[in-house]
Structures are given as structure tokens and as C-alpha cells.
C-alpha positions in Angstrom: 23.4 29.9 -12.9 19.6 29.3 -13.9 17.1 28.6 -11.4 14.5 26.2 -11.4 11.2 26.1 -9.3 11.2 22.3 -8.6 7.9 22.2 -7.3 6.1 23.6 -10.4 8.5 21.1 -12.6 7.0 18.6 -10.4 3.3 19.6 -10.7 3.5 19.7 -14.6 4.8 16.0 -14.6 2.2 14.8 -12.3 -0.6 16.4 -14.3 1.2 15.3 -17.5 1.5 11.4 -15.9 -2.4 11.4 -15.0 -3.4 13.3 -18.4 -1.4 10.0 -19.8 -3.4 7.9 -17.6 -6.6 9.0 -18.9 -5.9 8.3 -21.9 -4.9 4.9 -21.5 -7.9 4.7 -19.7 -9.8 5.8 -22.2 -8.5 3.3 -24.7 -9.1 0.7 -22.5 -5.4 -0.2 -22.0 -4.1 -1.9 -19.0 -1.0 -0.7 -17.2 0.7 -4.6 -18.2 -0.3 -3.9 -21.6 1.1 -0.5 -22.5 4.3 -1.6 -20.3 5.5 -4.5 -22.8 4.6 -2.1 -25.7 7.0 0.6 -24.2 9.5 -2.3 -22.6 9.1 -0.8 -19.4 9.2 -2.3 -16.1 5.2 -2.5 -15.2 5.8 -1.5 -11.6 7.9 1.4 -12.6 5.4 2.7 -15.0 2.3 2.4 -12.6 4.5 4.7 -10.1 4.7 6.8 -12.9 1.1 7.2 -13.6 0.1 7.8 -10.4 2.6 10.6 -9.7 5.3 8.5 -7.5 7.7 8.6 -9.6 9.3 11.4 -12.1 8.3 10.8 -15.9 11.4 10.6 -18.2 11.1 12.7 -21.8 11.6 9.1 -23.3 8.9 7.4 -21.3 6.7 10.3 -21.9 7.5 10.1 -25.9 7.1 6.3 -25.7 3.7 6.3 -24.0 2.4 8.8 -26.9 3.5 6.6 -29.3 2.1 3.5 -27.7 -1.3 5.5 -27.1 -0.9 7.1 -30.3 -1.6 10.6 -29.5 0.4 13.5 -30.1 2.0 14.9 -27.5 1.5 18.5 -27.6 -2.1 17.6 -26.5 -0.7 17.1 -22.8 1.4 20.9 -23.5 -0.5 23.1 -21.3 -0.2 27.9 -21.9 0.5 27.4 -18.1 3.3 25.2 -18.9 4.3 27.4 -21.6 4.8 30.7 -19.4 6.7 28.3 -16.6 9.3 27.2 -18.9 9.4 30.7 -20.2 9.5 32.3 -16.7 12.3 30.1 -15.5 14.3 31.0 -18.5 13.7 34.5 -18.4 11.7 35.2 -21.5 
């Protein structure tokens, strides 16, 4: 039915996990901390943030909310066309 190019899927979620990083970075956060606000395993979320493991929509939401940034900040035009490519639009 639809076709997906896994790799570039991939790519946006790494570079969406590091943008994250940098942010909590930024804020001075540590990995421990901004696990127990989002009630996520530590471990887990430190494979996430270094591009290990794939980020989840609801980890992804959480983390913004934790950070409180908005997430379209991390919504890159060559993310747009991607999604809009592998639709067909």
C-alpha cells in the first residue's frame, strides 16, 4: 500500500532526539532529572537522546512539555516535503 523510506524516518528522529538533547542541555537538565518528570525509564531515555533508540510521539510530546518548548521548533521544511513525498502530495 504506502511506502515508507525507513531510513529518512530514521534520520528525522535522530536529529529530532539530539535537537531535544540540546535543549535539555541548554537548560541545564540532567538526563535523571527530565526522566522522573516524564516517568520514563532513565536508561531508556538516554538511548533515546543519543539516537539508539526510536523516539515515541508520546515521549517526544512529554519531553516538550518537560522542557517547555513547543514542539514545532524541532519541525524541520525538509521534514515537511518527506512526509509530503511519502504520501504523495
Amino acid at each position: 500500500m504506502w511506502q515508507f523510506d525507513m531510513y529518512s524516518i530514521h534520520d528525522d528522529n535522530y536529529d529530532t532526539a539530539k535537537q531535544c538533547d540540546n535543549v535539555r542541555k541548554e537548560t541545564g537538565m540532567s538526563i535523571a532529572e527530565l526522566a522522573r518528570r516524564i516517568g520514563a525509564d532513565r536508561k531508556r531515555l538516554w538511548y533515546v537522546l543519543n539516537g539508539q533508540r526510536e523516539m515515541r510521539v508520546d515521549e517526544f510530546l512529554q519531553i516538550c512539555i518537560a522542557l517547555r518548548t513547543d514542539p514545532r521548533r524541532f519541525i524541520t521544511r525538509e521534514m515537511i516535503e518527506g512526509v509530503q513525498r511519502r504520501i504523495g502530495r
